[in-house]
C-alpha positions in Angstrom: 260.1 192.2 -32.1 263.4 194.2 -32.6 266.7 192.0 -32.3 268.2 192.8 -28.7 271.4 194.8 -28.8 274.6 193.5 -29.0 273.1 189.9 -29.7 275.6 187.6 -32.0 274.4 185.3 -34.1 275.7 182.2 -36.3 274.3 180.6 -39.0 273.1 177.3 -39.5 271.2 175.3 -42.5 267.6 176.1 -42.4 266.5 172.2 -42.6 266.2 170.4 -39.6 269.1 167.5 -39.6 268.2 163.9 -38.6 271.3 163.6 -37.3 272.1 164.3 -33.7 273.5 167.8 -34.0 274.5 169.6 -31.3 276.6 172.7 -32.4 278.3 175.0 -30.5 277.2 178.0 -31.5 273.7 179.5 -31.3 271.1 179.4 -33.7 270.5 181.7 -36.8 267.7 184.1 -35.2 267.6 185.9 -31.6 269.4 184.8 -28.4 266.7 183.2 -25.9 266.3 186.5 -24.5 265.9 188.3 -28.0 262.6 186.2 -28.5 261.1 188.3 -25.7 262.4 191.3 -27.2 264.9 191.8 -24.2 268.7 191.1 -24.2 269.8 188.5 -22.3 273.2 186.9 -21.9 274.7 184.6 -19.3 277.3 187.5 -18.7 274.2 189.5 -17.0 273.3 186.9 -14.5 274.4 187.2 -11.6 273.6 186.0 -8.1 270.6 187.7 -6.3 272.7 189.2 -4.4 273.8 191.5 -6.7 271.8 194.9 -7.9 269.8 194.1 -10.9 270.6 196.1 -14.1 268.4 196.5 -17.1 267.9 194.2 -19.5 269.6 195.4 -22.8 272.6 197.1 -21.0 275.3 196.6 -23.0 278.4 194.1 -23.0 280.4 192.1 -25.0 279.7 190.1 -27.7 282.7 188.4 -27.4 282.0 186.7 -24.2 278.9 184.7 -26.0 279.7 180.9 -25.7 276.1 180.1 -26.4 276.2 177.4 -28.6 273.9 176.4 -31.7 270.5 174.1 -30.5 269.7 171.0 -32.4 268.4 171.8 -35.6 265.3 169.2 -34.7 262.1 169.8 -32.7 260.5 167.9 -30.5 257.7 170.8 -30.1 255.9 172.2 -32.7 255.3 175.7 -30.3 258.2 177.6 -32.8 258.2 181.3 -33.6 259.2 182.0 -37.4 262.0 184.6 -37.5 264.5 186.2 -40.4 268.4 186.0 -39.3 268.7 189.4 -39.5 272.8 189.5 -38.3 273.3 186.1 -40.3 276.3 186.5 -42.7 274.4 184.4 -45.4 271.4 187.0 -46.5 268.9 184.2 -48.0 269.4 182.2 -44.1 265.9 181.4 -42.6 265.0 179.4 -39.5 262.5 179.0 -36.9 263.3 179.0 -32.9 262.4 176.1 -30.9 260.4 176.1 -27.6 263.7 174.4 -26.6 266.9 173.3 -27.7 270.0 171.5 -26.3 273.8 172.6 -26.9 277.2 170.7 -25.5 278.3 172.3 -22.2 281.6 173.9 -23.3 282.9 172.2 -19.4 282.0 168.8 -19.1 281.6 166.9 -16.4 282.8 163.8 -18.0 284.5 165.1 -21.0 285.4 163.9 -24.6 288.7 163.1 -23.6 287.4 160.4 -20.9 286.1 158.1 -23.4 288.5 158.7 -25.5 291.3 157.7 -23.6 289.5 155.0 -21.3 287.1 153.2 -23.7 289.6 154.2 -27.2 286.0 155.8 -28.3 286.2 157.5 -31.5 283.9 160.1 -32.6 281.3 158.6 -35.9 282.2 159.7 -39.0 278.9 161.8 -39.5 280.7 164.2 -36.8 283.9 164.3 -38.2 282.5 165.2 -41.5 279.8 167.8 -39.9 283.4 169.1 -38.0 284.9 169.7 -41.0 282.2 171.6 -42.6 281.9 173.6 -39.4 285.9 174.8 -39.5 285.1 175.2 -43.3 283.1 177.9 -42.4 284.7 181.4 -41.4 281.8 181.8 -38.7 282.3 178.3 -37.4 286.1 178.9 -37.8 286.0 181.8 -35.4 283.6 180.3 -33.5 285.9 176.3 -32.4 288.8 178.6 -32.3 287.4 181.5 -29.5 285.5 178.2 -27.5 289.0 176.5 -28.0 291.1 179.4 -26.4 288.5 179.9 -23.5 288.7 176.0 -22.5 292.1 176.3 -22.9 292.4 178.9 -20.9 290.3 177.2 -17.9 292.3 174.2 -17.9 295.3 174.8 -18.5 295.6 172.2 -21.4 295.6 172.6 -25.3 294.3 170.9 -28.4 294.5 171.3 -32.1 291.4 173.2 -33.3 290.4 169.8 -35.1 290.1 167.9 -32.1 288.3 170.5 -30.1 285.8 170.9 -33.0 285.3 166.8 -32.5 285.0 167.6 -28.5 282.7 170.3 -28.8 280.4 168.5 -31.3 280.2 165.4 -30.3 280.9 165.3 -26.1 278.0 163.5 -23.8 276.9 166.5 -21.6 274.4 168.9 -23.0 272.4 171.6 -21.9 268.8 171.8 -22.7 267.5 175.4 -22.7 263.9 176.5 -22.3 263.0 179.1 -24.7 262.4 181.9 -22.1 265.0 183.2 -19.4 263.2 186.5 -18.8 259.8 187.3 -18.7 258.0 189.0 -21.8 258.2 192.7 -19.8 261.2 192.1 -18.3 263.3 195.6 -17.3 265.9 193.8 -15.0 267.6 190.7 -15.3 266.3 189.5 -12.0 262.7 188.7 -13.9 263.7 185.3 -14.0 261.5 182.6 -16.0 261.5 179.3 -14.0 260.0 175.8 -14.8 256.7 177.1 -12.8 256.6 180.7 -15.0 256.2 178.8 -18.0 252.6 177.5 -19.4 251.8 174.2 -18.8 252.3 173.2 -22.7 255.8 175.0 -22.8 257.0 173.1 -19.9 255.8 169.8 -21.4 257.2 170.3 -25.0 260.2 171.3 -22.3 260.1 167.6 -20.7 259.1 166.1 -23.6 262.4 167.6 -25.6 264.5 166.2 -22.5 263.4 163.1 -22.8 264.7 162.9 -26.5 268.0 164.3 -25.9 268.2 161.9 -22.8 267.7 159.0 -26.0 270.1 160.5 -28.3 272.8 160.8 -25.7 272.4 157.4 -24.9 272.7 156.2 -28.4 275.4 158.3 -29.2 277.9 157.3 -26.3 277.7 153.3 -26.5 279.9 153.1 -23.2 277.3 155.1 -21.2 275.9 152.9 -18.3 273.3 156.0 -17.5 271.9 159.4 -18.1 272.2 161.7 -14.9 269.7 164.7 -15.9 269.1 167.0 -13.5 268.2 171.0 -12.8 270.0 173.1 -10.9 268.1 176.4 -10.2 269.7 179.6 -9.3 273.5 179.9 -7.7 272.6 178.1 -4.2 271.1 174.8 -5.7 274.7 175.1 -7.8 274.2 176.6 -11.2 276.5 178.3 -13.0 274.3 180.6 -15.1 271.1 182.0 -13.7 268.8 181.1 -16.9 266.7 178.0 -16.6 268.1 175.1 -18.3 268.7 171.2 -17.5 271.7 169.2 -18.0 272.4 165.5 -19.5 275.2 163.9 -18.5 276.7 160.3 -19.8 278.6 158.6 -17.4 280.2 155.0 -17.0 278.5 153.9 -13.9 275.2 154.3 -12.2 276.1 155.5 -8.7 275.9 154.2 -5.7 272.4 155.5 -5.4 271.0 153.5 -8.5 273.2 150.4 -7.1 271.9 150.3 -3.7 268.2 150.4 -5.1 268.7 148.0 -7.7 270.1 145.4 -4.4 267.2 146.4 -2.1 264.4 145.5 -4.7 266.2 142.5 -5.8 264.8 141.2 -2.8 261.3 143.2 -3.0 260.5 144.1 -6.3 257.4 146.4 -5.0 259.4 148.3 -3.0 258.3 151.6 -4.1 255.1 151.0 -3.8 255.0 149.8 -0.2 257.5 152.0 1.0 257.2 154.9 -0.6 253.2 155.3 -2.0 251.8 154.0 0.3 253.6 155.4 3.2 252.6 158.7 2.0 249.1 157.8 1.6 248.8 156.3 5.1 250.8 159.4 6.4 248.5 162.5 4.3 251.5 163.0 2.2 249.7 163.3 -1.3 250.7 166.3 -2.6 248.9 166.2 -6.6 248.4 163.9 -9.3 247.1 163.6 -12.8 246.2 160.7 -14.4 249.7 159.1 -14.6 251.7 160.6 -12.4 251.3 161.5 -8.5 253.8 163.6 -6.7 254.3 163.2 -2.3 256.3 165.5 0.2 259.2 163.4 0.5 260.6 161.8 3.7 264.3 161.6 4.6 265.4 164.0 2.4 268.1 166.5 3.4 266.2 169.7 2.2 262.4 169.8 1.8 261.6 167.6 -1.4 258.6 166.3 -3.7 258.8 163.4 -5.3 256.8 163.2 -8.6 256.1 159.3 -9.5 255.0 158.1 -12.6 252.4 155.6 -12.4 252.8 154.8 -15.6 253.9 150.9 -16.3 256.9 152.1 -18.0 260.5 152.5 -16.5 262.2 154.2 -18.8 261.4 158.2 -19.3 261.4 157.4 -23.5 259.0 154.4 -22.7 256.0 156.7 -22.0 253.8 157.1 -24.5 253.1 161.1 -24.8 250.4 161.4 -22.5 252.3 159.8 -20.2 254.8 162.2 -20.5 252.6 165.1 -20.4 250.9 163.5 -17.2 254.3 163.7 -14.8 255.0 167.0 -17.1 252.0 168.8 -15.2 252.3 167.6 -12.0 256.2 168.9 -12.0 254.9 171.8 -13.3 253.0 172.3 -10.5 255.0 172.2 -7.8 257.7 174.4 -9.6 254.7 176.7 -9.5 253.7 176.5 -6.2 257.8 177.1 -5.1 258.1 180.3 -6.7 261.0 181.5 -8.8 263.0 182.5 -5.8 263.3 179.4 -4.2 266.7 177.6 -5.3 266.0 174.1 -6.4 267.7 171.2 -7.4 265.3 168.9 -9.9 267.0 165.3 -10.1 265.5 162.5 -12.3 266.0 158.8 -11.3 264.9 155.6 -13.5 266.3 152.1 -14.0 269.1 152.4 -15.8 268.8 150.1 -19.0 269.5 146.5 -19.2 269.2 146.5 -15.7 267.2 143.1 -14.0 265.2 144.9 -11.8 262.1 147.1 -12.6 261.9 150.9 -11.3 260.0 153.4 -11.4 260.4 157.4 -13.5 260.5 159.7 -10.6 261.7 163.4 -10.4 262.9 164.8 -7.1 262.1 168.4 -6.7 264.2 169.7 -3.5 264.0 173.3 -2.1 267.9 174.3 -1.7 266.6 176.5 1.7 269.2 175.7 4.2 273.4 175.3 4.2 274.6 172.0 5.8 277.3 173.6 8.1 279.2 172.6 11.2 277.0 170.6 13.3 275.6 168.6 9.7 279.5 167.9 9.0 280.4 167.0 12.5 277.3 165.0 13.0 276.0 163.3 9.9 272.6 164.3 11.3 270.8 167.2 8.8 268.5 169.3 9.8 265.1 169.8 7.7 263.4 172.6 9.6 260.3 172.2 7.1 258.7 168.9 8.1 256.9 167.0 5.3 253.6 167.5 6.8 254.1 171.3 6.4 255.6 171.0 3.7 252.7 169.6 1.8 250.3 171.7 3.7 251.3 174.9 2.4 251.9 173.6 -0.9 248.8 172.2 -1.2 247.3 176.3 -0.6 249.5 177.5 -3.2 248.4 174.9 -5.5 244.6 175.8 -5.5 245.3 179.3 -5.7 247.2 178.9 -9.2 245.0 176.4 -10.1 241.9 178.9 -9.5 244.3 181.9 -11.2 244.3 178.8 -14.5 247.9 178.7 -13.9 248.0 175.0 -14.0 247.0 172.1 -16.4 243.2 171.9 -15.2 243.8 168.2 -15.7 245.5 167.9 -11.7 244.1 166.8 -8.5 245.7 168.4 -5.6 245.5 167.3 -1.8 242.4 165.6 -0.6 240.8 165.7 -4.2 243.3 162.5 -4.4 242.2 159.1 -3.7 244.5 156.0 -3.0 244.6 155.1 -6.6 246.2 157.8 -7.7 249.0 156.6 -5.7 249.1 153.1 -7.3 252.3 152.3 -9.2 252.2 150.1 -12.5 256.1 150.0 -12.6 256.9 146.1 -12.2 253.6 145.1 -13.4 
């Protein structure tokens, strides 16, 4: 595969650190889009709405604030590759199937826990920022990120501290492999959570999961993880590539606190009132063994909810196959939406040291509609796909990508399901 035109790279130590590195730059090796032999860039992605150009058209290297992925795996589905634009001619790595980077705007910065917790960045990242300045690549690197934050927001830092907020911040970005599809010739060819194979979206997940753990450990003043998936412009992302964000923030949200008071009182709330509502209602979407998924009722836009059934809470409780269970059945349903459909993928569990037991769930909702006048002047939102269609044409699409082997051949879908897979293990 030829290295796509006018990709930059950076380089970076060939061993994989055990330290949590997230660096912003990107990898020795391709861009994403280089692995596919196709040039890709956020630059290129537009909204929908806008004519498609080819992939490899040219543009600036300058603009590249990809940053550099963790320089661990969680999936051993890598690609070996030489660094062929890597100053250091001896540099050799190998891309993940995923990696995760700091988002260069945070949605609760460095600066936040610095000035309202006095947080102070370990010394492991103040040394690994030093060696990064040391660096004429790095250098160049801090000091172009520095000038375009600086830029955006109108405030300024020494290139020191920006190194420390760019390495070690609590938002990241976790970036499937592939953002354009092997024969891409357009940069509408979009690859979405449903375009990958079922074993590229779990190591996917299963990478998540682990930066969801390290982010956690890394901010001590974090009361929760929001991770979440915004796909294409509607559903709210910036870039249209497919990627999922971590964010650390001080609080749970009134969401998490109004659950955590309703099963203080009723501790199987989920399962009453959620399950096995959906069971009584024909609302069984798919499930594997470990993790069931139902059209959702009450949402604002037409939503899935994948449960695990696992008797875990948190996501980095579940043993592997657990993970690899809610994995496929999330899969599935990105499937069976399409790539075109903007979607917003939110994941809720109990938040830790909390007294009450909850379930892993994933929301899955199809961004289809605008809330406008009447939704604003009402309060009232109007879903004009019920949940009984909703699962009826999904459950279609499903056993025609399951019969094309699109889909782990490990899922159940519709009326294949019994009662049991709808059984949740969460508080025992």
């Amino acid at each position: 595969m030829e290295l796509a035109y006018g990709t930059r790279l950076y380089d970076c130590p060939t061993e994989p650190s055990s330290r949590r590195d997230r660096s912003p730059a990107p990898a020795c090796g391709p861009s994403p889009g280089a692995l596919t032999g196709r040039s890709w860039h956020p630059a290129t992605h537009r909204a929908r709405s806008s004519p498609a150009r080819p992939v490899g058209s040219a543009r600036s290297a300058n603009s590249d604030t990809w940053r550099r992925p963790r320089r661990r795996h969680v999936s051993s589905a890598l690609t070996s590759r030489r660094c062929a634009a890597c100053p250091r001619a001896s540099c050799s790595t190998r891309w993940p199937s995923s990696a995760a980077s700091g988002n260069l705007f945070e949605i609760v910065s460095a600066a936040y826990w610095r000035e309202n917790y006095g947080f102070r960045q370990p010394g492991s990242v103040v040394a690994w920022a030093g060696e990064y300045l040391d660096d004429p690549v790095g250098h160049e690197h801090i000091e172009r990120l520095a000038r375009i934050r600086a830029e955006a927001t109108g405030s300024d830092a020494s290139l020191e501290e920006a190194a420390l907020d760019l390495l070690g911040g609590s938002h990241d970005v976790v970036v499937a492999r592939r953002h354009v599809v092997a024969d891409a010739r357009t940069d509408d060819q979009l690859v979405s959570s449903g375009v990958l194979t079922p074993d590229e979206h779990a190591a996917y997940i299963a990478f998540t999961v682990q930066s969801l753990v390290e982010i956690q450990q890394a901010q001590p003043h974090a009361k929760y993880i929001a991770v979440f998936q915004n796909w294409l412009r509607p559903a709210g992302a910036s870039f249209e590539h497919l990627h999922k964000q971590l964010v650390a923030v001080d609080e749970h949200g009134p969401q998490v606190d109004r659950e955590l008071a309703l099963l203080s009182a009723d501790h199987g709330l989920y399962q009453h009132a959620i399950a096995d509502l959906a069971v009584r209602e024909g609302l069984v979407v798919a499930a594997t063994d470990g993790a069931v998924a139902f059209a959702g009722v009450g949402h604002r836009y037409p939503a899935f909810e994948v449960y695990s059934t696992s008797a875990a809470n948190l996501p980095h409780e579940h043993a592997p196959e657990e993970i690899r269970a809610v994995s496929d059945v999330l899969h599935a349903l990105h499937a069976a939406t399409g790539v075109h459909v903007p979607t917003n993928e939110e994941w809720h569990y109990r938040p830790p040291g909390a007294p009450w037991p909850m379930p892993w769930r994933i929301v899955l909702k199809w961004r289809v509609s605008n809330p406008a006048g009447f939704e604003g002047g009402t309060k009232v939102y109007v879903n004009t796909i019920d949940p009984w269609e909703l699962r009826r044409r999904t459950v279609v699409e499903l056993q025609r990508l399951r019969d094309e082997g699109q889909l782990s051949p490990n899922i159940r879908i519709g009326d294949e399901c019994t009662p049991d897979d709808a059984r949740l293990r969460y508080a025992g």
